[in-house]
LUMFI-386018 format. One record per atom (N, C-alpha, C): z negated, x, y. Coordinates in pm, whole numbers, plus 50000, padded with zeros to 5 digits. Each point is the difference from the previous one (the first is absolute). Layout:
N
ZXY;...
END
This chain:
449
401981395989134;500725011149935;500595009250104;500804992950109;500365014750123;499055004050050;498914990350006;498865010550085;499525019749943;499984991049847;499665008749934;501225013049947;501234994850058;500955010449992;500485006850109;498774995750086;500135005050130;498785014350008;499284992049935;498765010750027;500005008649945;501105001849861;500515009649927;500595010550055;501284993950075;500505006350090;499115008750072;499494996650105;499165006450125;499275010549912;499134994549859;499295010949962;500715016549935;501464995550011;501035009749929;500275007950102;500634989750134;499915012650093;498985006050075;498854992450014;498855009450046;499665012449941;500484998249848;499435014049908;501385009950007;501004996150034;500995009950032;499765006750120;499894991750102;499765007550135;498555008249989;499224998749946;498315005349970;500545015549930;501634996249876;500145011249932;500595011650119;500954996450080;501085002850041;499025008650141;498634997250034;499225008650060;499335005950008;499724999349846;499605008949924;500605011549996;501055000349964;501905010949968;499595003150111;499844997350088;500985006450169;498365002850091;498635001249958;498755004450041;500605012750016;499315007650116;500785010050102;498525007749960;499815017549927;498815003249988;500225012450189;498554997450062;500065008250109;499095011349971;500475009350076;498535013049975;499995009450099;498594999150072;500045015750029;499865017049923;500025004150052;499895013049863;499065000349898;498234997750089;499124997849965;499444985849896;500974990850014;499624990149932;501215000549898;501335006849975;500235001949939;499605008249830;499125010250104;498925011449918;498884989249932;499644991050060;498944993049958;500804989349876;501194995650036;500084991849903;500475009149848;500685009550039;500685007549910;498795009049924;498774998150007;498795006449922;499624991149901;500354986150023;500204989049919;500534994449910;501035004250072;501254994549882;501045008749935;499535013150042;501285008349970;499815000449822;501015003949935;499544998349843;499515013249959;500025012650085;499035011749923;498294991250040;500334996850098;498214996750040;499484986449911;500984991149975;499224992149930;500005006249818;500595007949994;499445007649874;498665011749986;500115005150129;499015010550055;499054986949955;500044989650101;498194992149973;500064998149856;500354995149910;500384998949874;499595012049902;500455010650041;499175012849933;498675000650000;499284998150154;498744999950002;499424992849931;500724981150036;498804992949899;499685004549893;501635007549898;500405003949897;498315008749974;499635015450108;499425007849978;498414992649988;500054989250060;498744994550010;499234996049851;501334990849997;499784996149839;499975013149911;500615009549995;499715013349898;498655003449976;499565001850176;498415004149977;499104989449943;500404991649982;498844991349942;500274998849850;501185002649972;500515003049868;499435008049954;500015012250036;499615013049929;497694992350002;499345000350140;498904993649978;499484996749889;501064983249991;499634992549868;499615004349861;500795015549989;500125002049861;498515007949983;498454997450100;499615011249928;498814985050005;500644988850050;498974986149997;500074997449889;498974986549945;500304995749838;501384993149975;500594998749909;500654995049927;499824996149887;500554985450041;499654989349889;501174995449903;500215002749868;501414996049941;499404987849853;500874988150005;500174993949873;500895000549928;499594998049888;501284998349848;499634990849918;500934994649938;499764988249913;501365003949898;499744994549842;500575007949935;500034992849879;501464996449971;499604990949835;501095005949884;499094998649870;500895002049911;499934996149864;501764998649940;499934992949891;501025007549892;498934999849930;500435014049854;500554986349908;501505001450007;500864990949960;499495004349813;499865014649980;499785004449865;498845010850010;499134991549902;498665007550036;499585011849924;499655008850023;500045013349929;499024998149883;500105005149928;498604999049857;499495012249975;499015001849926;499385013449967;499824993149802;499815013949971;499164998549845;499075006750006;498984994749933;498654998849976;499504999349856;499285007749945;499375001349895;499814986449909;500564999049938;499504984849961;498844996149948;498905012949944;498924998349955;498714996350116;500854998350105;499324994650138;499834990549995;501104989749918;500004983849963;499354997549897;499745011149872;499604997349860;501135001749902;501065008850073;500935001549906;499635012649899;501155002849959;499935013049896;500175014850105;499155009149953;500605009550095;500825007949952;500905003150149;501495006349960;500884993050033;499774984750019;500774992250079;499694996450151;501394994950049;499344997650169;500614984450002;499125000350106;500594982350047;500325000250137;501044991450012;500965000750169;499194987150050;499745007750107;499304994050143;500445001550144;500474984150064;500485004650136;498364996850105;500225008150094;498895003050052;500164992750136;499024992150058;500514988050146;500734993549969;500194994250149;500684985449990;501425002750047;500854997949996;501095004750083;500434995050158;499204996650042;500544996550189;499075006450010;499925005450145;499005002550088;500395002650107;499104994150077;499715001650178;499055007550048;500315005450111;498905013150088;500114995850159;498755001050047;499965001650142;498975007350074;500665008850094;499055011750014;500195001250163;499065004050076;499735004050154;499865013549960;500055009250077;499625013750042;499805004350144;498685002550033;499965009250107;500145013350015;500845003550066;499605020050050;499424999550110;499385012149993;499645008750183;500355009849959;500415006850144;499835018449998;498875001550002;499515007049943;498835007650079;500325013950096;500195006149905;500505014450111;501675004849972;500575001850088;501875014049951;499924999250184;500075015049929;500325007450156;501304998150114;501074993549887;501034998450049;500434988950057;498894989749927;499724981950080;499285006850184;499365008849996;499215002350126;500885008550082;500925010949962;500965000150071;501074996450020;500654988649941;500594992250024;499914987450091;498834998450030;499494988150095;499795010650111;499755014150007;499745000350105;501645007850072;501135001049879;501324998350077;500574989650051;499374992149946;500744982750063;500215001750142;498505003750036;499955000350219;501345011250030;499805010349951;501295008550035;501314990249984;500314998849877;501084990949969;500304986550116;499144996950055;500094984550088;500015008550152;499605014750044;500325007050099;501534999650027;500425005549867;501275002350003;500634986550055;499774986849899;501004994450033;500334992950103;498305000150117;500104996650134;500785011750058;499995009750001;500615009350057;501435002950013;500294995449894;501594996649919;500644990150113;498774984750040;500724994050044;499725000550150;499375011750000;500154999550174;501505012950014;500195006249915;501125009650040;501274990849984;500184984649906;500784992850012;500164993650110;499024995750059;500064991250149;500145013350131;499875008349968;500695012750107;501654999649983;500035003849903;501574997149940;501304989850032;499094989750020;500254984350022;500175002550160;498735001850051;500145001450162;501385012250070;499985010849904;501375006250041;501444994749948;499634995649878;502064990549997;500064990350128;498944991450039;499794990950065;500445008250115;499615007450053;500365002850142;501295007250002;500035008049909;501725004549990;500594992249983;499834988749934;501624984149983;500134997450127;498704996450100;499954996450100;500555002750108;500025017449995;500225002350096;501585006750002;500604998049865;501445000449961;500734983450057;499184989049957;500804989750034;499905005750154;499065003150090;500094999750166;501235006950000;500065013549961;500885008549995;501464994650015;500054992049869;501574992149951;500144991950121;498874988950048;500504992950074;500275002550165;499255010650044;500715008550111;501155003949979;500895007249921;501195006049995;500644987950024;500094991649929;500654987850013;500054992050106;499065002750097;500085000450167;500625009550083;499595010049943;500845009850043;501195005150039;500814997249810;501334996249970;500734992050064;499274987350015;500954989050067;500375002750163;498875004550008;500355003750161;500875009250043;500105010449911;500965009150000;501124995449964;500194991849939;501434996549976;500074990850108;499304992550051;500644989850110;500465007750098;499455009750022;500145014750114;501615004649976;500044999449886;501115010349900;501424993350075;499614986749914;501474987550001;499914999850188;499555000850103;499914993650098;500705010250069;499335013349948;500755011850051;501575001449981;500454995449879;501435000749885;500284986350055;499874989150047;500864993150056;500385007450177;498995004750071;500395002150100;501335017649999;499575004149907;501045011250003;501464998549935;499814987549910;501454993149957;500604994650097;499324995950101;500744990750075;500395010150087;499305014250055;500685007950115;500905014049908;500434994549870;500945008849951;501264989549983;499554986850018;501414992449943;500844994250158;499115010050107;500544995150099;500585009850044;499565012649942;501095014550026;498785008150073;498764999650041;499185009650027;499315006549941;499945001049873;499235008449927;500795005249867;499485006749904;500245003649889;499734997749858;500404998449925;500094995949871;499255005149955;499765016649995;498795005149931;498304999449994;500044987650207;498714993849989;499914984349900;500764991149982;500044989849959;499455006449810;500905012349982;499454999349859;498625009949995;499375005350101;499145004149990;498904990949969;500044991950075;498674991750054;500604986149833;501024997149959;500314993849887;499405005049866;499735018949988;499365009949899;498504991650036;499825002950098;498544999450027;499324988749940;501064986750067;499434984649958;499954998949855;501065008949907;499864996149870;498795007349951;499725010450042;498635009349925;498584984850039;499654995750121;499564995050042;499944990149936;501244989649966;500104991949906;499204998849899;500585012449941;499384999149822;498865002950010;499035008250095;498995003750033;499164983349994;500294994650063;499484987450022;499834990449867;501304999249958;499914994449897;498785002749846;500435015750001;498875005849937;498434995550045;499345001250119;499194995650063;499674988149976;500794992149979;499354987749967;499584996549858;501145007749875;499684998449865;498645007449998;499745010550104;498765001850000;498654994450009;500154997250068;498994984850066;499574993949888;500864997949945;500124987749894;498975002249885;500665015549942;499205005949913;498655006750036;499835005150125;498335001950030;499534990750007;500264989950019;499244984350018;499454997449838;500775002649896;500124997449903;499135008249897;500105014250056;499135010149952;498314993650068;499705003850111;498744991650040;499554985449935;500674992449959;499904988649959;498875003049827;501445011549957;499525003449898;498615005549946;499675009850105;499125005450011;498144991650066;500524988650040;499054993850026;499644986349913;501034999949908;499624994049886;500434983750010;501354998950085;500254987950005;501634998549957;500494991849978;501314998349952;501285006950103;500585008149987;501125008250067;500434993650069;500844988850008;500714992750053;499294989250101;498734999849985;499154994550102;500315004950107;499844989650099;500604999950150;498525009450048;500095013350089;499185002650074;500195004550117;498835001450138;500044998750071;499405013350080;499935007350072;499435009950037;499975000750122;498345001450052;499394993250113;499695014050090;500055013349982;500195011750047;501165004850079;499855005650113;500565006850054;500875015249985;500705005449934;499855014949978;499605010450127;500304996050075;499375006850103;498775003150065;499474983349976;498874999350019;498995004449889;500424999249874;499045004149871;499855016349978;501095005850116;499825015049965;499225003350115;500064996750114;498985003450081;498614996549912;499764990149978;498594997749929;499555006649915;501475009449937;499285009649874;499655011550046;500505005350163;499665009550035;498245001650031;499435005949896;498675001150041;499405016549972;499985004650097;499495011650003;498905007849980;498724987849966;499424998849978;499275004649864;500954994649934;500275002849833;500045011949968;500725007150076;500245015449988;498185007949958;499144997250116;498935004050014;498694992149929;500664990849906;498774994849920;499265005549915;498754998949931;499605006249936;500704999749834;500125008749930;500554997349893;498385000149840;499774992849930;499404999849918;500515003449867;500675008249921;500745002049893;499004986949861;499154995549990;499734993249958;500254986849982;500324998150115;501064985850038;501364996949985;500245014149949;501784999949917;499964995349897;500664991749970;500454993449861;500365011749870;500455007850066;501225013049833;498455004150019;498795005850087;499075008349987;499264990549922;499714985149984;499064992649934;500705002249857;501714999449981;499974996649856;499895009949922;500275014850116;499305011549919;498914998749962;499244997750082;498415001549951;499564989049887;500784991249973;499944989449879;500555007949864;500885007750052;500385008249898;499055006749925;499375009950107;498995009549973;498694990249915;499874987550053;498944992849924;500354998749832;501094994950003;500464997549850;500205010949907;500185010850034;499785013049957;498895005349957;498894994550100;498305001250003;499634992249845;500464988250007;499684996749879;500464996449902;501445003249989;500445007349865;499145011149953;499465006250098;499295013849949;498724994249934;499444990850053;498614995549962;500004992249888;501514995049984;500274990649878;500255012849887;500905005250006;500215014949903;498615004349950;498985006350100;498285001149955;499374987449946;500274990049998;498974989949966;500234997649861;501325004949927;500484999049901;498865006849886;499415007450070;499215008049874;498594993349999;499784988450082;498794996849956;500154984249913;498514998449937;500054991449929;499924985150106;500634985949853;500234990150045;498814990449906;499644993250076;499054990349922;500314985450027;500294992749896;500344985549988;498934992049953;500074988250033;499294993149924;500554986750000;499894990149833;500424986250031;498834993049875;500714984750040;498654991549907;501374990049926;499914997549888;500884990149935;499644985749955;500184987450021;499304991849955;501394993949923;499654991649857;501224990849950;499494996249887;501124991049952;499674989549806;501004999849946;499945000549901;500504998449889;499964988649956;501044992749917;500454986049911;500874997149893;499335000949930;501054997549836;500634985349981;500845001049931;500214986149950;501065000649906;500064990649914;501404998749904;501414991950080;499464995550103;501584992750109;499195005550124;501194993050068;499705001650139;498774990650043;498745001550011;498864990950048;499065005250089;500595010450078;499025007350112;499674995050122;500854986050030;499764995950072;498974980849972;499575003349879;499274989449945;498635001150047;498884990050019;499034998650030;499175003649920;499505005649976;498855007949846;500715009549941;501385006250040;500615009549967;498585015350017;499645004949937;499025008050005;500585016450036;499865005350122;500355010450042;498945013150022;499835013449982;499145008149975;500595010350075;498515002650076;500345006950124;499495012449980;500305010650081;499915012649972;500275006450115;498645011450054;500585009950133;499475007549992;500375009250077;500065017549994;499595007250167;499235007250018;499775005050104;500075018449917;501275001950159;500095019449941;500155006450124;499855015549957;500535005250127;500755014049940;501125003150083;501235011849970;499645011250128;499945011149902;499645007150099;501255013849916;500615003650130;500825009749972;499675012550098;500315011349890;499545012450069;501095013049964;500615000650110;501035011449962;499745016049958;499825002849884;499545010149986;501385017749949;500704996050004;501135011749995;501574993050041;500575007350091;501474994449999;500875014450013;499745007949910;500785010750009;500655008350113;498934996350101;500365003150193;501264990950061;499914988749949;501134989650060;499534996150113;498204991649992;499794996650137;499385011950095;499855013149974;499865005650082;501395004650089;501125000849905;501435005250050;500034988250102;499714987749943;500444989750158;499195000350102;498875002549964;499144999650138;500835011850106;500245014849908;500605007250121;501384994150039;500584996349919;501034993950057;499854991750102;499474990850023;499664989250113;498975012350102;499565005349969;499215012450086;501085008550100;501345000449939;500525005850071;501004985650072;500204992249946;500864991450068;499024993250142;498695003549962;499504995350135;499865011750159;500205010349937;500355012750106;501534999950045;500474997449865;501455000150098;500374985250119;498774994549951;500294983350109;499495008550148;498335005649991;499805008750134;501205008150017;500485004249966;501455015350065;500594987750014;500544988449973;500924991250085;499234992450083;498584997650015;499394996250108;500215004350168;499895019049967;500335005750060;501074996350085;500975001549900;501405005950035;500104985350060;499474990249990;500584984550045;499534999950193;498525005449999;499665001550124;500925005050098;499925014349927;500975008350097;501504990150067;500694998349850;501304992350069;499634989550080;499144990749998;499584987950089;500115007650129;499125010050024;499955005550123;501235007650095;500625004149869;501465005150045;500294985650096;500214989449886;501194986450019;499304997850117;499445000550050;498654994550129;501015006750120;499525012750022;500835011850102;501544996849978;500825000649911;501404994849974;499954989050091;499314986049931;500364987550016;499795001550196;498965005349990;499685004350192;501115002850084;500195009849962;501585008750049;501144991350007;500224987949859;501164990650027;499844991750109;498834994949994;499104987950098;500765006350173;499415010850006;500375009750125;501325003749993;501295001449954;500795001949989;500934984550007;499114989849932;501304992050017;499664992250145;499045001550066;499414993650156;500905006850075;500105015550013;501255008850056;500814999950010;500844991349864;501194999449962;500114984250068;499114994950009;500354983250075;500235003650091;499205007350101;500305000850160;501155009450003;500265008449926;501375004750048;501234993649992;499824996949895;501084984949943;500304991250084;498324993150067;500454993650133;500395008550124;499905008950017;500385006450121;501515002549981;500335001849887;501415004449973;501254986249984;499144991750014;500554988149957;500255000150164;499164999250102;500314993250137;501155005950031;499545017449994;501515007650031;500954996349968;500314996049862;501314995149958;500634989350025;498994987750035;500234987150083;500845007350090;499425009550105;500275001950127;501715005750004;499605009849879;501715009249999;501324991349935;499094991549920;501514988849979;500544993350127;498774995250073;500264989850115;500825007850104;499695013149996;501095006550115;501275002449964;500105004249875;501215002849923;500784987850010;499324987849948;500904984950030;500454999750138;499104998750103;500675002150107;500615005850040;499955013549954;501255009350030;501065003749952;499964991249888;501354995149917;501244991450057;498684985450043;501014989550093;500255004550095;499675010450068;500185006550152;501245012249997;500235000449802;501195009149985;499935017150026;498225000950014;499655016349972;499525005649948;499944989849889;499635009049846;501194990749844;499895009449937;500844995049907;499344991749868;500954993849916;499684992049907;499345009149906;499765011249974;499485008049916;498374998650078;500405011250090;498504997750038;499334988850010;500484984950058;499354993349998;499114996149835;500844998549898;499664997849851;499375013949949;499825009450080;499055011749954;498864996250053;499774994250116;498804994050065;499524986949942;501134992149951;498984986449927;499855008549866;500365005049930;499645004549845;498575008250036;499525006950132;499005003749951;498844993750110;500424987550046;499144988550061;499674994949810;500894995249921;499594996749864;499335006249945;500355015849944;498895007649989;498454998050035;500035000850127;498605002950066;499394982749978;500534989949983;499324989449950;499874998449862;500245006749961;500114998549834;498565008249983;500205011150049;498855010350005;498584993350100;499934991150044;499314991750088;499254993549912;500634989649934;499154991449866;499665006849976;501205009449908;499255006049875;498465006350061;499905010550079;498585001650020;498854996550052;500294983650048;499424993149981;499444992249882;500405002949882;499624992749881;499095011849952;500435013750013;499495012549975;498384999550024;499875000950183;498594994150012;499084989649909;501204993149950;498564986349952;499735006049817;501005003349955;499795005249878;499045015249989;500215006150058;499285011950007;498624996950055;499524989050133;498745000349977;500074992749891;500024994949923;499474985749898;499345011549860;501705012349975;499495010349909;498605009250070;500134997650140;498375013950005;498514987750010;499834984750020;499224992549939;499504998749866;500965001449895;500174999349884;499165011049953;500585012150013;499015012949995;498745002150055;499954998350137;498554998050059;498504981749922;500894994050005;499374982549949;498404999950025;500784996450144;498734997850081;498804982949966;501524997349950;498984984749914;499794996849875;499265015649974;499714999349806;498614994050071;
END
């Protein structure tokens, strides 16, 4: 019995500790495998695949309906009160002028019947199968502008958590700078060499700095949380980020890109236009097909079974069969100009899809030159950022020294760290600039349709 309340044991805590590392599995990522997992799991994309199958199954839906179809029925009934007729009675040998009441059958009966249809011909079964392919264009297309989509939240969470978690390096350092500075100037004002108005200068400073920090980190917290989100895993999941910001913006610098070829065909908004323009195509062809004729055809096979009880399922129960072969042929011959009013109607709704065909190109090409110009603008804005950043390293560092050396004042010195902060603030930030702005001129160009 202890053995066995032993092994209980062990098996209780093995599955706690199995749970408990489970909880605390650390997810790591580089940007790129972040992008890869987050095409996976994010929840627009696993609905995106979901649409498609969705569209897959439609087209075979619509298909089916012009294949045979096969339907049964089975059918019983019991005339609790059976109807009668009168009848001449001189039919029996009566007198005439009189009638005699006669109920006519038996009162149950059972039916069982198959039916086949085919189409034979409707214009609108043939353009309808041949919208399906448009329709299943779309909804691959749909889900490649979702997994573009996906790849830009993905790199913007990403490159917001880098963002958050630099400041927060940043911050701290600055404040260790801050307090180190504010103990050494407390101590040469409480000894009678200095002034009071540096102790609360550099005290203003540490508190902006402070809260700065603090903020910074609730930051962290929540870009971690936003990315999490966005890649389709539980918020509060522990993650890990295996990128450099420094290093991931050099890598986005590619200049290269600038001078690629552009294919407007390989844009996603230009494909779902042109899906547009398809479905338009055959609404129009569906509107015309309306005026021609439809030809059906089906075959009926089934029996019939009388009885005074229920005995249809008796052995010598005698059942009488009966089938029908027909064909329906419909031919529209006046609709008071209804289906001609729709044909122009869809006649014009498919011109106004070309004038937004148009107009869709053009803007792509705009967003192209735009998105260019940001691409080039925010690379500019990095290197100045960094160049402006060294300077300001440099002009705090003299100012500090020439503070403790007593030839510059507590103002200036905290005019020189506030815009050493500045110019690092402005440092990230356009560093995140670079990675988002190329990711938006990929997106537009999609060099891997």
């Amino acid at each position: 019995m202890r053995n066995h309340f032993l092994t209980f044991i062990a098996l209780v805590t093995l599955s706690v500790i199995t749970a408990q590392e489970e909880v605390t599995d650390t997810y790591s990522f580089t940007l790129q495998e972040a992008i890869e997992f987050a095409l996976k799991n994010n929840y627009s994309s696993i609905n995106a695949d979901r649409d498609l199958i969705d569209a897959k199954k439609q087209k075979w839906e619509t298909i089916a309906t012009g294949l045979p179809q096969v339907t049964g029925a089975i059918g019983y009934q019991n005339q609790l009160i059976q109807p009668v007729a009168q009848i001449p009675a001189e039919f029996f040998g009566g007198e005439p002028g009189d009638f005699q009441t006669v109920v006519f059958g038996q009162p149950q009966q059972a039916t069982a019947t198959a039916t086949l249809r085919q189409q034979i011909f409707d214009g609108s079964y043939i353009v309808g199968v041949q919208a399906t392919k448009a329709f299943l264009s779309y909804s691959q297309n749909n889900r490649e502008k979702t997994d573009l989509e996906v790849q830009k939240a993905v790199t913007e969470a990403y490159g917001n958590v880098l963002l958050a978690q630099e400041s927060v390096s940043i911050f701290e350092k600055n404040k260790a700078n801050l307090e180190k500075n504010l103990f050494e100037t407390t101590k040469i004002y409480e000894n009678g060499l200095g002034d009071e108005e540096s102790v609360e200068q550099l005290q203003i400073t540490l508190s902006s700095v402070d809260n700065q920090l603090k903020n910074a980190v609730r930051l962290e917290n929540i870009t971690l949380q936003m990315l999490n989100l966005v890649m389709g895993i539980a918020i509060d999941a522990p993650t890990k980020l295996e990128e450099d910001l420094d290093v991931l913006t050099q890598k986005q610098i590619d200049p290269a890109l600038l001078e690629s070829e552009f294919n407007i065909e390989n844009n996603v908004d230009f494909k779902l236009a042109t899906n547009l323009n398809e479905q338009r195509y055959y609404e129009w062809k569906l509107a015309k097909s309306r005026a021609l004729p439809t030809l059906n055809a089906f075959v009926n096979y089934g029996a019939n079974s009388f009885g005074d009880g229920f005995d249809f399922l008796d052995n010598g129960q005698p059942w009488f069969e009966s089938s029908v072969l027909g064909f329906d042929l419909n031919i529209p011959i006046f609709s008071s100009g209804k289906r001609s009013a729709g044909t122009a109607r869809a006649k014009i709704a498919l011109e106004k899809a070309k004038t937004q065909l148009t107009e869709a190109e053009e803007q792509i090409r705009l967003q192209l030159e735009s998105s260019k110009s940001n691409y080039i603008l925010a690379i500019e804005q990095y290197e100045t950022a960094k160049e402006n950043l060294n300077l300001a390293e440099r002009i705090e560092n003299k100012n500090e020294i020439k503070y403790n050396e007593g030839l510059a004042s507590s103002f200036e010195l905290r005019q020189a760290q506030t815009q050493l902060y500045d110019a690092q603030q402005n440092y990230l930030q356009s560093m995140v600039e670079v990675i988002n702005k190329k990711t938006e001129l990929e997106t537009i160009i999609n060099t891997k349709s």
